[in-house]
C-alpha positions as CSV (number, residue, x, y, z in Angstrom):
1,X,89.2,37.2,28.6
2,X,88.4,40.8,28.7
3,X,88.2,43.3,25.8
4,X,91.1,44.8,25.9
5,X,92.8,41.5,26.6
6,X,91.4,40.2,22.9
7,X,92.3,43.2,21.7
8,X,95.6,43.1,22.4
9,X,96.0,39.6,21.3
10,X,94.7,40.2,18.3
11,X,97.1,43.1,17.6
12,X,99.8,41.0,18.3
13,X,98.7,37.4,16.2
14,X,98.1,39.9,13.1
15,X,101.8,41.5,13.5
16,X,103.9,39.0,14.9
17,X,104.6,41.6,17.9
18,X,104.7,41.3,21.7
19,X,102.2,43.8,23.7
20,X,105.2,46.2,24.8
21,X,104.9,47.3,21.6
22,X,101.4,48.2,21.2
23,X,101.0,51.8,23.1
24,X,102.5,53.8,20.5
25,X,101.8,51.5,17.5
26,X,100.9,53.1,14.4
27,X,99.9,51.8,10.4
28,X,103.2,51.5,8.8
29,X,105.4,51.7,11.8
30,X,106.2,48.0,11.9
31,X,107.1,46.3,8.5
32,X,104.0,43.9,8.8
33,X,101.4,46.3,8.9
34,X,101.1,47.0,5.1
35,X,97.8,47.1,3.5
36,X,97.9,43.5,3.0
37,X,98.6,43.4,6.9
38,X,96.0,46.0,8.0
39,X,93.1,44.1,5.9
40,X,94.3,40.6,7.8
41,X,94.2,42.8,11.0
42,X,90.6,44.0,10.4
43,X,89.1,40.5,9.7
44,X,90.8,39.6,12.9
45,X,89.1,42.4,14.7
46,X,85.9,41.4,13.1
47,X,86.2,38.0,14.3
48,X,87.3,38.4,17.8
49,X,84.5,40.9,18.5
50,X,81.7,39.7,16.0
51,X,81.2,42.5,14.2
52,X,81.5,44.3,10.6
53,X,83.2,46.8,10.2
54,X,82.3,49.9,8.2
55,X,85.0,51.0,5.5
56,X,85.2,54.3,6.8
57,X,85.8,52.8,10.1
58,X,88.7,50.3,8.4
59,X,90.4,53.6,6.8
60,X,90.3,55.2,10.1
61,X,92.0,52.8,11.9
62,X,95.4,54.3,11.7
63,X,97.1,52.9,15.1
64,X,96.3,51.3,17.6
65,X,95.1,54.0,20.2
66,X,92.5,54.8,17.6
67,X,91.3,51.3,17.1
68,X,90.2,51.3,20.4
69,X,88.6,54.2,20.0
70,X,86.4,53.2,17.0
71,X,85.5,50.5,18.4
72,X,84.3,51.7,21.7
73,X,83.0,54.6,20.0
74,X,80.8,52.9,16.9
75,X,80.9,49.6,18.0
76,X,80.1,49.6,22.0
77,X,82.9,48.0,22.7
78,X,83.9,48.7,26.2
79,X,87.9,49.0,27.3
């Protein structure tokens, strides 16, 4: 499975969605990405990559164009 491939899936586990709706995806768009839901989608991110995120990192993580970015940016993750 590639990066983007986990990434993706884990975007749609946490929020119950299918990946046509990921492109344009932003916190509090979708009813299940509440704080509750972005916290649950974090741990999932942690998990599927192995990392930890930082909390200024989790607080930037505002949709899901810039989740990529964080994570290829602070995290090597490569897309």
């Amino acid at each position: 499975m590639t990066n983007l491939e986990k990434y993706n899936k884990t975007f749609c586990d946490s929020f119950e969605i299918t990946e046509d709706k990921l492109a344009d995806l932003q916190y509090q768009q979708i009813e299940l990405w509440d704080s509750v839901g972005h916290m649950t989608l974090v741990a999932n991110l942690e998990d599927a990559f192995d990392i930890m995120m930082e909390t200024d990192d989790i607080i930037d993580l505002s949709s899901y164009e810039k989740g990529k970015e964080i994570l290829t940016k602070n995290y090597g993750i490569v897309f």
